[in-house]
C-alpha positions in Angstrom: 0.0 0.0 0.0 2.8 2.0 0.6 4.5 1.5 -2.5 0.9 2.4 -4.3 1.1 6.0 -2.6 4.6 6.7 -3.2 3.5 5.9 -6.9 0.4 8.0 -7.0 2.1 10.6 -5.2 5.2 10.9 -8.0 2.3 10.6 -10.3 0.3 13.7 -8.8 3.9 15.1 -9.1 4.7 14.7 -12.6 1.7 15.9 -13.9 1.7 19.0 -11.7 5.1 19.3 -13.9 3.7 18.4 -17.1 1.0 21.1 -16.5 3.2 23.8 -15.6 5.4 22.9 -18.4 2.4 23.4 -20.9 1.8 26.9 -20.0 5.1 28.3 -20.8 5.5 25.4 -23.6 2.4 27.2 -25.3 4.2 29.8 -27.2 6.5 26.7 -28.3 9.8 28.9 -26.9 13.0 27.9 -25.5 12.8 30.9 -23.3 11.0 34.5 -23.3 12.3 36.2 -21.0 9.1 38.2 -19.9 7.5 35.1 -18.7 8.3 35.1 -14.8 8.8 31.6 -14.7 11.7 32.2 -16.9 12.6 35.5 -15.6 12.9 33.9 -12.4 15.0 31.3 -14.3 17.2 33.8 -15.6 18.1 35.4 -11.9 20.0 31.7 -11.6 23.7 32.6 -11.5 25.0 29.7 -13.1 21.7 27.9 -14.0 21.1 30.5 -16.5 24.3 30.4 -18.4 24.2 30.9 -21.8 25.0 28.6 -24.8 27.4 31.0 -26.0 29.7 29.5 -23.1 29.9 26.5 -24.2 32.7 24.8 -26.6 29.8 23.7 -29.2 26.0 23.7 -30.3 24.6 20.5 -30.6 21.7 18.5 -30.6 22.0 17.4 -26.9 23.0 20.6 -25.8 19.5 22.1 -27.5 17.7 19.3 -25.5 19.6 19.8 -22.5 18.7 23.9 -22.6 15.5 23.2 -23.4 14.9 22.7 -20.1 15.7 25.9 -18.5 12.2 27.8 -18.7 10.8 25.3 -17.0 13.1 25.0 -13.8 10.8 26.9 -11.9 8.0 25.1 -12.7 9.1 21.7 -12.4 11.1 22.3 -8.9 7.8 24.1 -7.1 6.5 20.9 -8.7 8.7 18.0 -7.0 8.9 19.8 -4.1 5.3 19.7 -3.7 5.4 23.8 -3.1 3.6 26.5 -4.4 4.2 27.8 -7.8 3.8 31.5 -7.1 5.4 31.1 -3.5 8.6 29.9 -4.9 8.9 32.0 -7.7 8.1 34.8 -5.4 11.2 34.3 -3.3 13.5 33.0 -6.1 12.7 36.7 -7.4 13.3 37.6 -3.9 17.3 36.2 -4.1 16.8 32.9 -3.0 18.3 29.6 -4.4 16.1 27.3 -5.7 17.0 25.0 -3.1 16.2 27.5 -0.4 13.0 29.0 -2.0 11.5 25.1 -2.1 12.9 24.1 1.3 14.5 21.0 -0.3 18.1 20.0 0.1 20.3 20.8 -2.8 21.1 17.4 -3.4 18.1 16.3 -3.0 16.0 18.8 -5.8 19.1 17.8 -8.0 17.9 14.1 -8.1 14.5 14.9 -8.2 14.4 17.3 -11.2 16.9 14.7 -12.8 14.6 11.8 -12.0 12.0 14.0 -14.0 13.9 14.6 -17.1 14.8 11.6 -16.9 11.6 10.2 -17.2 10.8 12.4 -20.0 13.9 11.1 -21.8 12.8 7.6 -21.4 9.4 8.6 -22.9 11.2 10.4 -25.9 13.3 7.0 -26.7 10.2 5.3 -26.3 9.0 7.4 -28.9 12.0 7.4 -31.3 12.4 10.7 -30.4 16.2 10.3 -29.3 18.5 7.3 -28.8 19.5 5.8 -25.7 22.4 7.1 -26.1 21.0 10.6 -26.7 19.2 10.1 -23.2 22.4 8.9 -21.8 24.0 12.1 -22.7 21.3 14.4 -22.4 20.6 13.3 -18.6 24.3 13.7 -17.9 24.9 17.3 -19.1 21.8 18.5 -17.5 23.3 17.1 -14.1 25.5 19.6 -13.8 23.4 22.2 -15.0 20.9 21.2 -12.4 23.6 21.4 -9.5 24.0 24.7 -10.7 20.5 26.0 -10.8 19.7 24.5 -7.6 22.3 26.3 -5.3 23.0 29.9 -7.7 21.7 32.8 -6.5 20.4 36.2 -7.7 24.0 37.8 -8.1 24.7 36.9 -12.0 22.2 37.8 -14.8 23.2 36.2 -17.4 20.0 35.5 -20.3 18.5 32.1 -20.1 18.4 32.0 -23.6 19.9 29.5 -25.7 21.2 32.1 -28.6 21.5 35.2 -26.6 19.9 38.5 -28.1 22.5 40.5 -29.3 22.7 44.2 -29.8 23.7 44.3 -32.9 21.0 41.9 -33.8 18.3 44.5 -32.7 20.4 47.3 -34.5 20.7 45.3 -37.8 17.0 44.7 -37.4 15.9 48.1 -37.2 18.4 48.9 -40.1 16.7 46.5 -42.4 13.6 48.6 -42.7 15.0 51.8 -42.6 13.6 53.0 -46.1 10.3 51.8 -45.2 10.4 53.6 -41.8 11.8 56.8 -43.8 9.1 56.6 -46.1 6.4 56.7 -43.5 8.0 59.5 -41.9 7.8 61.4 -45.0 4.5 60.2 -46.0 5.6 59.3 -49.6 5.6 55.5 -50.8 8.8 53.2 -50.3 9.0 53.0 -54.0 9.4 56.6 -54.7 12.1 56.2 -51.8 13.4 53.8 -53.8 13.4 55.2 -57.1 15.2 58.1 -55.6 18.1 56.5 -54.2 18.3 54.6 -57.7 18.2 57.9 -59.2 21.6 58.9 -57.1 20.1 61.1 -53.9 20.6 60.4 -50.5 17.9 58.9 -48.1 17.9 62.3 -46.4 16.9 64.4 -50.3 14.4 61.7 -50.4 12.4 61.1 -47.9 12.0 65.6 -48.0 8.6 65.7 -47.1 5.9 67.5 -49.3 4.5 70.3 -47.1 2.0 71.8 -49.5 -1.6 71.5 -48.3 -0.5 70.2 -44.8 -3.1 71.0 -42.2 -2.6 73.3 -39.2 -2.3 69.8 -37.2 1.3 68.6 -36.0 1.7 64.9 -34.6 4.3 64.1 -33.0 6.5 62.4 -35.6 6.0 65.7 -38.2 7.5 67.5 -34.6 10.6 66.1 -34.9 13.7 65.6 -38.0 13.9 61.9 -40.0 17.5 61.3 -38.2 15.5 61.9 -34.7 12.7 60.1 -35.6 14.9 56.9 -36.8 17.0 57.0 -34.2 14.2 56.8 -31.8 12.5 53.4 -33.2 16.0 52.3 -32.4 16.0 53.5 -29.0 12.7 51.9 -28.6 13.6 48.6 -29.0 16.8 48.4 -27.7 14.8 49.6 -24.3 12.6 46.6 -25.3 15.3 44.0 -24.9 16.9 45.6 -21.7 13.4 45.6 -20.4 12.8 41.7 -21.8 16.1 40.6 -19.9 17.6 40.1 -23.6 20.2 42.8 -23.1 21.8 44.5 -20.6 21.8 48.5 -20.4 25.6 48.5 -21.2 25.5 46.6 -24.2 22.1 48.4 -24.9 24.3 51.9 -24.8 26.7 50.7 -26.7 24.6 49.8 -29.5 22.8 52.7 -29.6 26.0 54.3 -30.5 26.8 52.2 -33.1 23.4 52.4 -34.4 23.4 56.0 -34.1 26.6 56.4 -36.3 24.9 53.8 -39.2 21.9 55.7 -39.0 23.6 58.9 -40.1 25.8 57.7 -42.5 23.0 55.8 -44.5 21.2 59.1 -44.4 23.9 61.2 -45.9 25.0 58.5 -48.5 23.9 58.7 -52.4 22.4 55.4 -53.4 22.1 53.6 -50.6 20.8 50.5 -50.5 21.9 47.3 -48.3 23.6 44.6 -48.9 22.8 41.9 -50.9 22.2 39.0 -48.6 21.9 35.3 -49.1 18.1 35.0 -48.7 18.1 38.1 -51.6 20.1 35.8 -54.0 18.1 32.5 -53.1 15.0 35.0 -53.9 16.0 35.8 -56.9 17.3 32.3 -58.2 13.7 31.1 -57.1 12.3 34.3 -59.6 14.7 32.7 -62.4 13.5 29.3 -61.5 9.8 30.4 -61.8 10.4 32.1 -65.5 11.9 29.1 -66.7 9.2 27.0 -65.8 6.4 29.6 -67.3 8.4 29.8 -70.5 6.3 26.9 -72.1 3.0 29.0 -71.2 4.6 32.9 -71.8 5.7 31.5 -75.4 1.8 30.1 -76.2 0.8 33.3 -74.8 3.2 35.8 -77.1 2.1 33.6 -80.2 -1.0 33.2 -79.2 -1.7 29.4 -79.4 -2.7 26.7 -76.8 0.3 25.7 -74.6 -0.4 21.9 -75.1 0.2 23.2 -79.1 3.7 24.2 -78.2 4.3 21.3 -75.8 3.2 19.0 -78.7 5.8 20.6 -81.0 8.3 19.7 -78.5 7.5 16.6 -78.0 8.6 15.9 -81.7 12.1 17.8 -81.1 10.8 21.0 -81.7 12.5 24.2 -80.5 10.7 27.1 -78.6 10.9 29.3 -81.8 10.2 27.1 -83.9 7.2 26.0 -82.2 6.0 29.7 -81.9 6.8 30.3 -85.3 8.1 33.9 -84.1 11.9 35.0 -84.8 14.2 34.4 -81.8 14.5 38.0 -81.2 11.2 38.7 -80.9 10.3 35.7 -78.9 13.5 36.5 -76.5 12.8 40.2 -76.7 8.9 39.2 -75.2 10.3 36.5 -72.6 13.0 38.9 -71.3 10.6 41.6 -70.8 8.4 39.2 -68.4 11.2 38.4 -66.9 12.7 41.5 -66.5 9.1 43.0 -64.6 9.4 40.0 -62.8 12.9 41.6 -61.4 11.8 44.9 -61.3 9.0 44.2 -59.4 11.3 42.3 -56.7 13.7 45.9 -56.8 10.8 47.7 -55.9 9.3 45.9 -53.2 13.4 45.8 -51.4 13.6 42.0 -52.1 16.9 42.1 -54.4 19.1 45.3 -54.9 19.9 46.9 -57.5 23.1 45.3 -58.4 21.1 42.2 -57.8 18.7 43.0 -59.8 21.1 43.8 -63.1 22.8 40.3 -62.6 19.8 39.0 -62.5 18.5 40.2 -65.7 21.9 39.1 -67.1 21.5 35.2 -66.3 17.6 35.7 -67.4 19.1 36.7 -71.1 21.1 33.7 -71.5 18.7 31.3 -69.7 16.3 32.3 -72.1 18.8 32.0 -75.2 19.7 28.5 -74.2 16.1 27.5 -73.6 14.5 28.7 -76.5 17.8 27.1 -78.7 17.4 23.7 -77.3 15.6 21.1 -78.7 12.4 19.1 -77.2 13.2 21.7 -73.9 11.0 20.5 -70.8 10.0 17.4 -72.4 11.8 13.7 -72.5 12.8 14.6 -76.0 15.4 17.6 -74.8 18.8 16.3 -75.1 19.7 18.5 -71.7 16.5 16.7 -69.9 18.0 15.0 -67.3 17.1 12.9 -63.7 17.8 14.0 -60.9 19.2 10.4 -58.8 19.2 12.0 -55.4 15.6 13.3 -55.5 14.7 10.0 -57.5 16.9 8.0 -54.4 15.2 10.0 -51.6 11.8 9.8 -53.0 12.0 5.8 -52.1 13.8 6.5 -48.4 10.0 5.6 -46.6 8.6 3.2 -49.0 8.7 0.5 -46.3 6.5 2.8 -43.9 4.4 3.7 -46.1 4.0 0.4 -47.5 3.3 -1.1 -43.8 0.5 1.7 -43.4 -1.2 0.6 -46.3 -1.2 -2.5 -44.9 -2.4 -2.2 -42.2 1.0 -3.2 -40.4 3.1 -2.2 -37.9 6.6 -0.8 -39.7 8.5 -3.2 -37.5 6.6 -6.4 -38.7 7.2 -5.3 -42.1 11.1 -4.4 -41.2 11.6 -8.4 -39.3 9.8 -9.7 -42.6 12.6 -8.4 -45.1 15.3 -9.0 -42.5 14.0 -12.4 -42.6 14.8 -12.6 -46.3 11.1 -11.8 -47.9 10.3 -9.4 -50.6 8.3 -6.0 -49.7 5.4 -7.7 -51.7 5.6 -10.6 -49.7 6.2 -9.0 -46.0 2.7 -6.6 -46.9 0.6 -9.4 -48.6 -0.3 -6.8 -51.1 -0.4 -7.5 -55.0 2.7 -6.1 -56.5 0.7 -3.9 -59.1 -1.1 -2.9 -55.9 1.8 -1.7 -53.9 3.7 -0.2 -56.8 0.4 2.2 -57.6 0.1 3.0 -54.2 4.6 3.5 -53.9 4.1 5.3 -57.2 1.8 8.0 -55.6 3.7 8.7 -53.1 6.6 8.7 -54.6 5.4 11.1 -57.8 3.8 13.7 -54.8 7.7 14.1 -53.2 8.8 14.7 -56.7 5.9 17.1 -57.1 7.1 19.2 -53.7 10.9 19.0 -55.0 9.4 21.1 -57.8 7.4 22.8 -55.7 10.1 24.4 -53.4 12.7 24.6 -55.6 15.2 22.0 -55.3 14.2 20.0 -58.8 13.8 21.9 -62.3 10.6 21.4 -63.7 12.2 19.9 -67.0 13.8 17.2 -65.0 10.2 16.4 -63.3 9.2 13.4 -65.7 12.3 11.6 -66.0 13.3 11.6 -62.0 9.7 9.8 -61.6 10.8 7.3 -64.5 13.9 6.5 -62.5 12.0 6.8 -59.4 9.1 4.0 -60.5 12.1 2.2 -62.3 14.1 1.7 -58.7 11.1 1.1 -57.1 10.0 -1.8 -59.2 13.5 -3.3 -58.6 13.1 -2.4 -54.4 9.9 -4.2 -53.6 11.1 -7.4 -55.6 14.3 -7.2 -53.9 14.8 -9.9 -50.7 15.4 -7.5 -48.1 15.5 -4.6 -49.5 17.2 -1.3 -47.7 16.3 1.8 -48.8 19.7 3.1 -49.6 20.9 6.8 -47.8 23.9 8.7 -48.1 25.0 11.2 -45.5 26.2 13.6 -47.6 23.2 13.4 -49.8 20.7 13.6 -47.4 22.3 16.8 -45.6 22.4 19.0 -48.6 19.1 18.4 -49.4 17.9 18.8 -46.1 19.6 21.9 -45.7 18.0 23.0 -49.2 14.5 22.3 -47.8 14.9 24.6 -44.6 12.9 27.6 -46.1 10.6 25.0 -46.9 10.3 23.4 -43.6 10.1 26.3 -41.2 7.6 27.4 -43.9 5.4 24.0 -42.9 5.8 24.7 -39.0 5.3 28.2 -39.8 2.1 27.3 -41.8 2.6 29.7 -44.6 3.8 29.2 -48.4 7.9 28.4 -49.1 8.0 31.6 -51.3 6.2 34.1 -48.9 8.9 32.8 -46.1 11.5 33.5 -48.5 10.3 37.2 -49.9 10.2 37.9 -46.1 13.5 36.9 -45.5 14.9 38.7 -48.4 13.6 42.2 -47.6 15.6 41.5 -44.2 13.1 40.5 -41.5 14.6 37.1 -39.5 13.3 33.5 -40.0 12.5 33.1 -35.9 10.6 36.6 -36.0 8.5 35.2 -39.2 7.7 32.1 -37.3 7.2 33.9 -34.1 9.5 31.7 -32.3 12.9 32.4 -31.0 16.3 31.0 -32.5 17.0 28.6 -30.2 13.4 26.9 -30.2 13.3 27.1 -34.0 16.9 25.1 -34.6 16.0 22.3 -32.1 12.8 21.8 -34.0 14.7 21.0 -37.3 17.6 19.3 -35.2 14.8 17.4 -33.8 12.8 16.4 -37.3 16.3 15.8 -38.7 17.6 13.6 -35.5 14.0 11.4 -35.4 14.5 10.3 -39.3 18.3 9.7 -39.1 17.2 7.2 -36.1 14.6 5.9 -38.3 17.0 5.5 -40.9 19.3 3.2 -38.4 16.5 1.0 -37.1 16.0 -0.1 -40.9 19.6 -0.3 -41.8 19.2 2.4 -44.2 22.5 4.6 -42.4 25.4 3.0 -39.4 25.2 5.0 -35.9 28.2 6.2 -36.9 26.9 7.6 -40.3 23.7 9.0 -38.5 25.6 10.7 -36.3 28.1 12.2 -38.7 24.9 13.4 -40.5 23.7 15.5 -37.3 26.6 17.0 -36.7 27.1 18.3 -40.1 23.4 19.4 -40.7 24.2 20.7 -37.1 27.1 22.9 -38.4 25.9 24.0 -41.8 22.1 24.8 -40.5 23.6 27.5 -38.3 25.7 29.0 -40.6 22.5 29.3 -43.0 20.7 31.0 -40.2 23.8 33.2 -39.0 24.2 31.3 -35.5 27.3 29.8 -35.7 29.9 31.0 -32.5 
């Protein structure tokens, strides 16, 4: 009977945890540092230590930090105390040992015991490895000695990337036209054009006074520089008063940002940088005009597109299918294209010098594609498959095969490790299965075109390949879907627009005009950093397990695989150390 309570009691206990854990866990954050529960956790001297102080960011390390908004929560929680009283005197300078009236050593193996349990759950799930857990629960050991006995003295930011100032100062600059334009009350593309034109932001944004009314708000009260220099000062006061910043570094920011401020202002031209989400922008703008070419030529000679297709079909060229002069046919193309890039300009998604080289590789795009023979069909000479997309189309045909039959994936992985065919281990027929592998197969393909990473032309042949390998995989005697490391992270790391678009539940190419006229991928998920990289560390790190369970990748190859995505995703996002 005793052992029953106990049970119940560490029961009551765990979901008193879970609960609290869900509240913070809600806005799907590592930490926000205007949640008390996580300013209290931030007040931690050494619990709240930053990721920046460690030698390296990694999966475990994410899962390990993860942890810290909830520290409050889940010690009030084992310690069968009071939320609100606890927090209330860990605010007050208490330890969290003290403000629960446990023993140090003992909240440290409670709060591991939880996390351990949740670790357990997450193997369970094939969340993690073992091993994972192993290390996961180790690390957060001495993190949990830490929390448990620090005190108010040190503030450093619970967070796992800490905000930095010139973060906020970059972020402010980004829009700066924009914010300039509605200071002057003129549109940002006759800011734009200005600049183009060779004035300064300052000549530009001069406001038009004529026919003002007698009323003055407080923005016309004050000059552009003041104004500007003011949203700055607004949210770098923001972060100080979040806990992201401190007021030093705030100060010291605002003097930087101060200087850049002015010296955009007084410079002819201006215009940023061009970053990497502006050239992936514009590659996607070329990528889309190549793949309307087929409908912009039926359109400038006015037939039916299937007409032109059909012409290719027989080996047919784009002029000679429209039966227009190349000139004229590139001189029409180029000029769709060319809005297409003007159109980006003047909405601050490319630059200028973007934009020109831009127009350059449109020109001879276009020249090649309207030259070349049978172009987008099977009968272009270039037409080629793509064997990586056709490769990682088959990587879960023996889950989805196990769905559609009703099967566990592990029955149907012991049945080809016991030497049967996929047909065999399902009970499907093989004409059967193949339609249904076909589908699935042909809709990956589809979303390869869809978000970027496969040319339209080379659409009809990778599903050839595709249906060709998968006939040969489900009469194969236990068959392994084949994955190569180096493979599989590139085109990972080519799908990341695409799948923070998916958790972000908006379209791939709206993420990526948002990221090109310079607002962050976190902010346009409404997330933070750290809680947006373990989510794809995390999607990344449950198929790479997958992928060892069925024999597809070593544990040595799936964990060379997370460490380099590791590496590679945080340069993409601008978070490496």
């Amino acid at each position: 009977m005793e052992n029953n309570n106990h049970a119940t009691k560490s029961m009551k206990k765990r979901l008193m945890v879970l609960m609290g854990a869900a509240v913070i866990a809600a806005s799907g954050n590592f930490a926000t540092p205007g949640h008390p529960a996580i300013a209290a956790a931030a007040v931690q001297a050494e619990a709240a230590m930053t990721i920046a102080h460690t030698d390296q960011i990694d999966f475990i390390t994410l899962l390990v930090y993860k942890q810290l908004p909830l520290i409050v929560v889940k010690a009030a929680a084992v310690a069968d105390q009071d939320y609100n009283k606890v927090l209330d005197a860990v605010e007050s300078g208490s330890s969290l040992a003290e403000a629960t009236g446990m023993g140090a050593a003992s909240l440290v193996e409670a709060l591991r015991d939880d996390f351990g349990w949740e670790l357990d759950r997450d193997v369970m799930r094939g969340s993690i490895t073992r091993q994972q857990a192993d290390e996961a629960l180790q690390e957060a050991t001495s993190l949990f000695e830490e929390a448990v006995s620090g005190s108010r003295g040190a503030k450093a930011a619970a967070s796992v990337f800490p905000t930095r100032g010139v973060d906020v100062v970059e972020r402010r600059l980004a829009s700066i036209v924009q914010d300039a334009a509605f200071w002057a009350k003129k549109s940002t593309i006759e800011i734009r054009q200005a600049l183009r034109e060779g004035q300064t932001l300052n000549a530009a944004a001069i406001r038009d006074e004529s026919g003002a009314d007698s009323t003055v708000s407080d923005i016309e009260d004050t000059t552009l520089s003041v104004y500007l220099v003011g949203l700055l000062q607004q949210d770098l006061d923001g972060s100080v008063r979040a806990g992201e910043l401190t007021a030093e570094a705030a100060a010291e920011s605002m003097e930087k940002g101060t200087q850049a401020i002015d010296r955009i202002l007084g410079t002819a031209r201006y215009e940023p940088e061009t970053s990497v989400w502006m050239q992936k922008y514009g590659e996607s703008l070329l990528h889309d005009r190549l793949d309307w070419i087929i409908m912009d030529t039926a359109l400038l000679c006015d037939q039916e597109s299937s007409e032109v297709i059909e012409s290719l079909e027989q080996g047919g060229t784009l002029v000679s299918a429209s039966g227009m002069t190349e000139s004229d046919l590139l001189a029409g193309l180029g000029a769709k294209a060319d809005e297409a890039i003007d159109s980006a300009w003047r909405s601050g998604s490319v630059t200028v010098k973007l934009a020109d080289e831009l127009k350059q590789k449109a020109a001879e795009r276009l020249k090649e594609a309207v030259r070349m023979a049978g172009y987008g069909t099977a009968a272009s000479a270039d037409a080629r498959s793509d064997s990586g997309v056709a490769e990682a189309s088959l990587r879960h045909m023996i889950e989805r095969s196990a769905s559609y039959a009703n099967l566990s994936t592990v029955e149907v992985r012991d049945a080809l490790k016991a030497g049967q065919t996929l047909v065999e281990a399902t009970g499907v027929e093989q004409d059967e299965l193949l339609m249904v592998l076909q589908s699935t197969v042909d809709a990956y393909i589809n979303s390869a075109v869809d978000d970027g990473t496969l040319a339209q032309g080379a659409a009809a042949l990778t599903k050839a390949e595709a249906g060709h390998r998968l006939e040969q995989a489900i009469e194969t005697r236990g068959h392994v879907p084949k994955v190569g490391v180096e493979a599989y992270v590139q085109e990972r790391l080519e799908r990341v627009v695409a799948d923070v678009a998916a958790l972000a539940n908006k379209p791939a190419d709206e993420l990526l005009l948002a990221l090109a006229q310079g607002r962050l991928l976190a902010d346009e998920v409404g997330t933070d950093n750290g809680s947006l990289v373990y989510k794809l560390l995390s999607d990344v790190n449950r198929e790479l397990n997958d992928f060892v369970v069925s024999g597809s990748l070593t544990e040595e190859e799936s964990q060379q695989a997370l460490s380099e995505y590791t590496s590679r995703l945080l340069d993409v996002l601008g978070l490496s150390q």
